[in-house]
Every structure is written in C-alpha cells, then in structure tokens.
VOGU-3710 file (C-alpha; in Angstrom, 3 decimals, decimal comma):
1> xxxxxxxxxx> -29,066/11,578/-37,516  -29,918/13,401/-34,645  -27,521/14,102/-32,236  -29,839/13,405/-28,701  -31,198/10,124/-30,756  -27,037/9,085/-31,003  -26,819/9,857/-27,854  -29,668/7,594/-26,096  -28,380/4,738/-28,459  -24,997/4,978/-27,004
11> xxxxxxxxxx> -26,237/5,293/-23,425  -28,106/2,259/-23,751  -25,198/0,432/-25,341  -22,917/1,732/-22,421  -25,616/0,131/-20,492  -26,245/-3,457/-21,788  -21,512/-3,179/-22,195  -22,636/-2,796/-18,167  -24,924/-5,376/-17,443  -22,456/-7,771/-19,226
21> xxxxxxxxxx> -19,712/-6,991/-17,521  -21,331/-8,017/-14,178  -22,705/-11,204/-15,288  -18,868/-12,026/-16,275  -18,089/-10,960/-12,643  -20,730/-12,859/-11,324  -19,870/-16,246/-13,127  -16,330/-16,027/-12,382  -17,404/-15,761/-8,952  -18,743/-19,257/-9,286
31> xxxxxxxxxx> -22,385/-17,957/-9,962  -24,155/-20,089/-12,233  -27,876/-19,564/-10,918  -28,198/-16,202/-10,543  -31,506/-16,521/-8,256  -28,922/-17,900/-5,619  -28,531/-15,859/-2,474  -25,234/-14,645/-2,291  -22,775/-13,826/0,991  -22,278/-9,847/1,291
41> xxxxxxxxxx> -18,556/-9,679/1,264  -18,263/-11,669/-1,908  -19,088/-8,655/-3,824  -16,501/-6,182/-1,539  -13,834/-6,214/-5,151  -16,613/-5,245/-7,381  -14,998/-1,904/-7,995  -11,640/-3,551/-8,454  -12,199/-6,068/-10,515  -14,170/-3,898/-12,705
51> xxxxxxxxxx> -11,829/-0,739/-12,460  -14,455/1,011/-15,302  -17,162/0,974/-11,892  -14,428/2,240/-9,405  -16,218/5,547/-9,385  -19,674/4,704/-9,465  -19,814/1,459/-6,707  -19,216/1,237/-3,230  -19,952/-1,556/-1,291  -20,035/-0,577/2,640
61> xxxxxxxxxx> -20,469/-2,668/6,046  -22,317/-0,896/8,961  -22,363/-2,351/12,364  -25,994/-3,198/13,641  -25,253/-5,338/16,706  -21,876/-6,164/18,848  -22,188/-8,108/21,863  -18,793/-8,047/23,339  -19,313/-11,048/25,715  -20,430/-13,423/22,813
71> xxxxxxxxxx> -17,471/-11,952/21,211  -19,371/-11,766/18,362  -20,906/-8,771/15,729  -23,641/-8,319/13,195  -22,850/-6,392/10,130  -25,101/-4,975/7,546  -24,140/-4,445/3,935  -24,870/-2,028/1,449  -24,214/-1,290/-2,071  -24,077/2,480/-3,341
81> xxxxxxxxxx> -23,898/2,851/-6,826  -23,951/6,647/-8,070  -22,746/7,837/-4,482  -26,988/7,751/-3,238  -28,814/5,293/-4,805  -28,662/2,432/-2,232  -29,374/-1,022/-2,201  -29,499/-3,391/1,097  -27,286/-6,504/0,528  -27,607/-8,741/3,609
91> xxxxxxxxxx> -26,226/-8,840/6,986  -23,865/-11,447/8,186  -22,624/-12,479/11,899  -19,260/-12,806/12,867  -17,102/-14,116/15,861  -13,895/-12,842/16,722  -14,029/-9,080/17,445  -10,468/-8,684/17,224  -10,166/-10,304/13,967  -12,671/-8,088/12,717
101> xxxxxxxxxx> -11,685/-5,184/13,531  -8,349/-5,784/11,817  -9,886/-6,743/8,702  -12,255/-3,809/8,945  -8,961/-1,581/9,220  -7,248/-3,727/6,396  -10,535/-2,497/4,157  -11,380/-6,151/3,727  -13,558/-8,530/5,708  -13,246/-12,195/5,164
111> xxxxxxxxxx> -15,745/-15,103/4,786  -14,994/-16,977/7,427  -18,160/-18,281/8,721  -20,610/-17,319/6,377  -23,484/-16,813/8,368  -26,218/-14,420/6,527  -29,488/-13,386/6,670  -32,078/-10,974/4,357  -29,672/-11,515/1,598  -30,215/-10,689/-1,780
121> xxxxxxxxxx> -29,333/-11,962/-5,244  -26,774/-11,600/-8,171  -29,878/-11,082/-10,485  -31,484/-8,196/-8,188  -27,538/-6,727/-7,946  -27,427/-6,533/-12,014  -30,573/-5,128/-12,522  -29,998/-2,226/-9,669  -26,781/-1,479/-11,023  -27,769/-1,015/-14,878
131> xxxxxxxxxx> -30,969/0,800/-13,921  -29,330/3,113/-11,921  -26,785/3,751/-14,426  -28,913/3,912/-17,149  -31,140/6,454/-15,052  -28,850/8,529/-13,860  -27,042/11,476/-16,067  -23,443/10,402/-14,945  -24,181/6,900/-15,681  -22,460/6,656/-18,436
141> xxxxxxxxxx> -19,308/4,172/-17,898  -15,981/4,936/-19,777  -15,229/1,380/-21,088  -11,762/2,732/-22,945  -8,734/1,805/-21,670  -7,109/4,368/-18,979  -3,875/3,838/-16,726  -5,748/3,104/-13,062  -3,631/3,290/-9,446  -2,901/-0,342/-8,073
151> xxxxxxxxxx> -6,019/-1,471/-5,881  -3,408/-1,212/-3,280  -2,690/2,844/-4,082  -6,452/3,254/-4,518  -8,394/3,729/-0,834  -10,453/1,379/0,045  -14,367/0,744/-0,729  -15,372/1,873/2,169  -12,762/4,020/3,917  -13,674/7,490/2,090
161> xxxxxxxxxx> -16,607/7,589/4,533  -14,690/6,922/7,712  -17,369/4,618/8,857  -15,674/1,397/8,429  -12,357/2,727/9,304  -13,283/4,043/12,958  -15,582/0,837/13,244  -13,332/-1,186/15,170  -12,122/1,763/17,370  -15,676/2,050/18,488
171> xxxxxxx> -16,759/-1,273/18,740  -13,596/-1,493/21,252  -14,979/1,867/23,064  -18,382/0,755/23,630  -17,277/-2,386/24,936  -15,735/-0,794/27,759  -12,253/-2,828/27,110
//
C-alpha cells in the first residue's frame, strides 16, 4: 500500500477516534439533544477531561461590558482549537464583580446564574473541532496513553495569554475603585 494513502486513512480514523470522544464528553455533560444551546463555561474542562486535546483546545473568556454600579459584567467566550482557528461560543452576564474576578484568577468561572445569549451548540462545537483537526497538518491527536501533569500542575485554559489573568485587575482599574 501506499504510504500517503495509510496515512489519510489513519488521519481520518484519528479524526472520527475525535469526534467520538466529544460526543462522550458531551453526554456525560448531561447532553442528550445535541441541537440544545449550551452555557459557555460548561465546556471550560474540555482540555482536562480530554487530556489527548490539552494541546490543541483552549476555551477563553473576554470581557465585553462591566458596569461597575450594576455590579455586574458581560463576558464573551471563545473556543481556539489549533491555537487560531476560532469559534464564538456565547456570552453570558454575571453579578458580583468581586466574585468574578476571583474565579477569573482561580482559572475557573462558575455557573451561577446562567444568563446567556448568541450561544451556540454541542453539535456546531463537534463539527468545528473535527474539521479543524482533520484540516489542519498538526491535527493529528495522540490517543496512546502518556503520563500528563495534574490539571492542578498544568496552567490554566486561559492563563497562557494573560488576558483572563489581568482581567479582574483591570476591571477593578477602570472602575475607578
């Protein structure tokens, strides 16, 4: 057989190993429609609880709105996959700007409220995620067993970028508190 031929095949089984591996997130999650819309920072473990996608996923929070006196914020999210390829998750409100900002500096925002809008769906998540992979020349996901850091000796999603992580300092500064 032809070596490129072997090649494609396994890519494309690497791929559909993917796409299976995120419905099994998914359903664990309590997902049985996948047409559902689905709250942002349910998805923030991804690349934990599927260590094989700790290099290729990131999901990230960006602040769009913060109105100090309401005492309240609006957050966008956004999943990276491949480090550029980006898809738009949602954007959820919360209340409590000092709660926030500690979970923000924790790496980890809790549903509290669950207040979103433009959200998107498991089924448009999974079919991002595997094309991009299956696209993309470093796509291919190692599925054999390795020896991973603890989630808690692994930096967060978000942190590497230093967005997240100076959020809550700057949502404080422009505040004027």
């Amino acid at each position: 057989m032809d070596h490129r031929f072997i090649d494609k095949f396994r890519h494309a089984l690497n791929t559909d190993v993917s796409r299976r591996l995120l419905i099994k997130y998914f359903v664990s999650k309590g997902f049985d429609n996948f047409d559902r819309l689905l709250y942002p920072p349910f998805i923030q473990d991804l690349p934990e609880v599927i260590p094989e996608f700790a290099d290729k996923l990131e999901v990230i929070p960006y602040c769009m709105n913060i109105d100090p006196m309401a005492d309240s914020a609006l957050l966008g999210w956004n999943l990276f996959v491949m480090g550029t390829h980006r898809q738009y998750l949602g954007e959820t409100y919360h209340t409590g700007l000092s709660q926030l900002a500690m979970q923000l500096q924790q790496g980890q925002v809790l549903a509290e409220n669950q207040l979103a809008t433009r959200q998107t769906t498991p089924k448009r998540i999974v079919h991002f995620i595997t094309n991009t992979l299956s696209k993309h020349r470093g796509g291919y996901v190692n599925l054999a067993p390795k020896t991973l850091p603890l989630p808690s000796q692994r930096q967060q999603s978000y942190r590497p970028r230093g967005g997240a992580a100076n959020m809550a300092s700057t949502m404080w500064n422009r505040s004027g508190y």
